[in-house]
N, C-alpha and C positions, 0 to 999 in steps of 0.2 A: 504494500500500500504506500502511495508517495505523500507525501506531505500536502499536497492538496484535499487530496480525500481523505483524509485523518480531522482534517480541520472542518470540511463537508460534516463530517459524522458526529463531530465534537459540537456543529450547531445545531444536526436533525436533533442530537440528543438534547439537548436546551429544550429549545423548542418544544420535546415529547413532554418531558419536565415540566415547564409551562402550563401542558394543556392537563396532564396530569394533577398538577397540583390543584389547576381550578378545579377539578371533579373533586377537589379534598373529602366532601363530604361520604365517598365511597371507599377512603382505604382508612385503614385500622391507624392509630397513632403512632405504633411503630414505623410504619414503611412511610408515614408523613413525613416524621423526621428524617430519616432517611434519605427520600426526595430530598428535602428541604436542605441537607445538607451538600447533597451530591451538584443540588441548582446551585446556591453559594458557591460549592469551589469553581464551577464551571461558568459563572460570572466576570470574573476577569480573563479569564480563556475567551469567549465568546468578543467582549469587548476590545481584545489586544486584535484578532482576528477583525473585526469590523473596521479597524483600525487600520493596519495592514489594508485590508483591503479598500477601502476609499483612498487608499493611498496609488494601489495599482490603477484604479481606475482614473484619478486624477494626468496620469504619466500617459494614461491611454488616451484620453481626452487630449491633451497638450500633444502628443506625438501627432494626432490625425490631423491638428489644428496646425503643425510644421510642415506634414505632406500636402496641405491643401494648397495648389496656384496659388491662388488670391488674398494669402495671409498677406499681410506689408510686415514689411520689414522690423516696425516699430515693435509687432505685435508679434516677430517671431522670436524676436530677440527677448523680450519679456515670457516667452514660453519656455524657452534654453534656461534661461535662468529659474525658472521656477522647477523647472525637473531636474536640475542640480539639487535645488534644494531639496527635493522630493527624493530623491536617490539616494542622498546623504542621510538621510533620516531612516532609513531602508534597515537597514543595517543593524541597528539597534533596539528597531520592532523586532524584526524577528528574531533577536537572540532575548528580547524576552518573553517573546509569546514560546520559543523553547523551552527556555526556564518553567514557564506556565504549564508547560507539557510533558514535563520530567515525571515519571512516576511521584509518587507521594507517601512518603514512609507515613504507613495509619497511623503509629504513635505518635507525631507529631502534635496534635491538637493537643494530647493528657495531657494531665498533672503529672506530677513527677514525688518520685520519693529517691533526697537528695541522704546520702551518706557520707562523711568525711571522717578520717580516721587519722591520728597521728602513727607515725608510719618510723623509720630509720633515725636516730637523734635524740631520743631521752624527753626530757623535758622541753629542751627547745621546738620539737619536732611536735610536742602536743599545744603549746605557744600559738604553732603558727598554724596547723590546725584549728586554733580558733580564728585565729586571724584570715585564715580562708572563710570559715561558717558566718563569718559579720561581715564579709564581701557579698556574701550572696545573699544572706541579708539586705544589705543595703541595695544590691542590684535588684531585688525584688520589688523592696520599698518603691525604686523608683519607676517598676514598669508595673505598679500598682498592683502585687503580686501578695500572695499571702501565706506567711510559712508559719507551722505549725511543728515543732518541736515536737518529736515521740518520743523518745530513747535519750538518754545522754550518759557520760560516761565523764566528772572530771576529774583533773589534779587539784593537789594541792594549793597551786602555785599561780591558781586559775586557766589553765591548761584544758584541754580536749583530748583525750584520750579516745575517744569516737562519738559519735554523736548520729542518728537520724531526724527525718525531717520530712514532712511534705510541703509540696511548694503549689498552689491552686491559683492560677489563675490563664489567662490566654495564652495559648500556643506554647507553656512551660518547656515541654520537653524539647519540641524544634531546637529553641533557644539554647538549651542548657546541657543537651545532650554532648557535644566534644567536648565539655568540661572532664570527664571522664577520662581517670589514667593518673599518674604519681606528680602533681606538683612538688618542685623543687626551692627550698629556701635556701642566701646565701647571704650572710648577715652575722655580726656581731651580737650572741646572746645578752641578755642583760647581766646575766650570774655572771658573765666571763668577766675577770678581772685586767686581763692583761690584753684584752682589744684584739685578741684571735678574730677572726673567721669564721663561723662555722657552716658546717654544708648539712640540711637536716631536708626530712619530705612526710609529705604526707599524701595519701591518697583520698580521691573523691570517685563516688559513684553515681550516677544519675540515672534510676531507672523507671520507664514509666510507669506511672502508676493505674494499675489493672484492674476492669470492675469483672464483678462476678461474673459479668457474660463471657469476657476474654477467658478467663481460665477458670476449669471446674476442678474444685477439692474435694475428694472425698475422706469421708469422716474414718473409716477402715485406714488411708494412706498417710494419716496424722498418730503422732505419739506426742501425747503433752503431759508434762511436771510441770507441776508448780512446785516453788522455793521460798524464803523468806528472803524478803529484798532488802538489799542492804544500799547504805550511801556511804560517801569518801571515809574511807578510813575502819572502815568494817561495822559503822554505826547503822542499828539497825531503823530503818526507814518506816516502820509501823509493824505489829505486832502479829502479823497473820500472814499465810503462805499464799499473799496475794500476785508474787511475780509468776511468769508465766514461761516456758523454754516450748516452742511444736517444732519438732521434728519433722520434715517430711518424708517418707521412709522411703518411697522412689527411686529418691534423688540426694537423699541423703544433707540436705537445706537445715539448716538449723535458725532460728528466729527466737530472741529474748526480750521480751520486754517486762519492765517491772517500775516506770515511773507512775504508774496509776495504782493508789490504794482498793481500787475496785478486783479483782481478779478478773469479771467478765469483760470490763474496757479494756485491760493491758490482751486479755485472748483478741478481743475485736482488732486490737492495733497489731498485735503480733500476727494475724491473719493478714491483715491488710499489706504489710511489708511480704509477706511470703506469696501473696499473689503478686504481687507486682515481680518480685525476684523469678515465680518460674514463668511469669508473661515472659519476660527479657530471656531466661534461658529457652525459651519457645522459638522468639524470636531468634536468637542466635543459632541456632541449631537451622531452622528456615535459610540464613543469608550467611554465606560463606563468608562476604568480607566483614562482617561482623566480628565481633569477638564470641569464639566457642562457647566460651561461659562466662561467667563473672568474673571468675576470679583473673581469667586473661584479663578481662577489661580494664582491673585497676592495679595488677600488677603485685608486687609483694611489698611494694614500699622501700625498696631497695634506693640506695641514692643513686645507681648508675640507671636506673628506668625512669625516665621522664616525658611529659607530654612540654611541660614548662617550667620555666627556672625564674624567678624572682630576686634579683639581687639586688639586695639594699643599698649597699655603700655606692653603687653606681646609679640609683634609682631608676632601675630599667627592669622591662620584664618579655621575655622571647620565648614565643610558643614554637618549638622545635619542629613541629609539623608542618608548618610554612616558612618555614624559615624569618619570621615574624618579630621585629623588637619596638618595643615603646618606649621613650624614656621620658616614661610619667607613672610612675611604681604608684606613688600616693592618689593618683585618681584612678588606678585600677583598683585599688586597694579598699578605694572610696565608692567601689562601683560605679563610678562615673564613666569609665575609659573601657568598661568590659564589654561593649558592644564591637570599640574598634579591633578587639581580637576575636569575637565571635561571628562576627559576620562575615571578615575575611575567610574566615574557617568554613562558614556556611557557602560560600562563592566557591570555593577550594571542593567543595563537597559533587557543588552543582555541576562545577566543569571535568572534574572526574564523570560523571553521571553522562554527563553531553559527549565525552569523547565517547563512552561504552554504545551509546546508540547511533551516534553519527559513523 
């Protein structure tokens, strides 16, 4: 099929959608939505295309208006010119109406359950772990995003030792999904007395967050203990075996949560992180260039595994994957700056994508 009749098909299908949806009062509320979703994505597809196309027509108009005798001269010369500019514009339509036509990873839209974990480095390495969980923090804040802490795990010293999270609001996972893999810190601890260096990481996982329709649990492929929860220091956190550990016996997944004095809310949240971990193991397993499983995704925490490096004293931060450097550590830091490394990263993604089918 050529690129013409793909875009033919892309608008019968509009179009059916259209007439469809006006009959609403004959389909059931799931396949409404449905529709309704499916006509949205294919709203600016349809429009990049009409677009495009007033444009070929324009050049086709202007061309017949250059082979006619009896153009004057004034009026050809103003046609020449305007199908330059017509031409020029050519180009950039259609590399986004391609873009608009790339397959579409479905996890895009979820929500996401973000994970970060202090990783190679001791205390500094849980430090900056937190200092990653209030980056994304603040990048939520500002894309009017809304995180809700499940789990957390701290130091002493106010440190992260791991922490989960879900992150709810538009297109979360698109967004935040290459976040995933071993960030690297290079920086001067605070305990360090004599102005060392040190090199510490931690890792982050971002995976979407899975409703019951995505993935089915059965109550047979679960083993759950409950424990007595404890907080920093071995102090115990309320008086009943209300933490919760499910096993998934499959796959062998393990899931603990125990910041809710409730037992049935930490079961509810600890379900909700293990659906989401075997959607993504689903999903992994489905697409090869993914990572196998999880535990590929984010790596061991090793200092020599990195997606990107942060380095203080230089105040610069370079996403290895693109060969990518900022030097504005404090407005990444600040979530201000984390779109100019994640959208590069999303463009990087797209043109992989575009070389595979072109």
């Amino acid at each position: 099929m050529n690129i013409d009749e793909k875009l033919d098909r892309v608008a019968a299908r509009y179009e059916e959608l259209a007439a469809m949806m006006a009959e609403g009062g004959s389909q059931n509320p799931g396949e409404f939505a449905a529709m309704s979703r499916e006509y949205a994505e294919l709203t600016p597809v349809v429009g990049a295309i009409g677009e495009m196309r007033q444009i070929e027509g324009e050049i086709s108009d202007l061309e017949s208006l250059l082979s006619d005798p009896d153009t004057d001269a004034e009026m050809s010369e103003m046609a020449r010119t305007e199908i330059t500019e017509l031409e020029l514009a050519q180009p950039e339509l259609e590399h986004k109406l391609l873009i608009l036509l790339l397959p579409k990873d479905e996890a895009d839209a979820k929500n996401a359950i973000l994970e970060v974990r202090a990783g190679t480095g001791g205390d500094e390495a849980a430090l900056f772990a937190a200092d990653l969980f209030r980056m994304y923090q603040r990048y939520a804040d500002l894309r009017g995003w809304k995180i809700e802490v499940m789990n957390t795990s701290n130091t002493d010293i106010g440190g992260l030792k791991d922490i989960t999270a879900t992150v709810t609001g538009r297109d979360v996972f698109s967004k935040l999904k290459f976040e995933s893999g071993v960030h690297r810190v290079q920086r001067v601890p605070s305990t360090e007395s004599s102005g060392r260096i040190h090199t510490s990481a931690a890792t982050v996982a971002v995976l979407p967050e899975a409703e019951e329709i995505d993935v089915q649990i059965e109550d047979s492929d679960l083993r759950i203990d409950t424990f007595r929860a404890s907080g920093p220091g071995g102090q115990s956190v309320n008086t009943t075996d209300s933490a919760i550990r499910i096993t998934h016996l499959p796959t062998g997944l393990v899931v603990s949560q125990q910041d809710e004095k409730s037992q049935h809310k930490n079961k509810a949240k600890a379900l909700r992180v293990l659906r989401s971990r075997l959607y993504e193991l689903q999903r992994s397993e489905a697409n090869a260039e993914r990572a196998a499983a999880r535990k590929d995704q984010i790596g061991t925490g090793d200092r020599s595994e990195r997606i990107r490096t942060y380095n203080f004293p230089q105040g610069r931060v370079t996403d290895h994957r693109i060969n990518l450097t900022l030097h504005k550590l404090d407005k990444v830091m600040a979530g201000e700056a984390l779109d100019e490394i994640i959208e590069p990263l999303i463009a990087d993604d797209q043109a992989a994508l575009l070389a595979a089918i072109q």
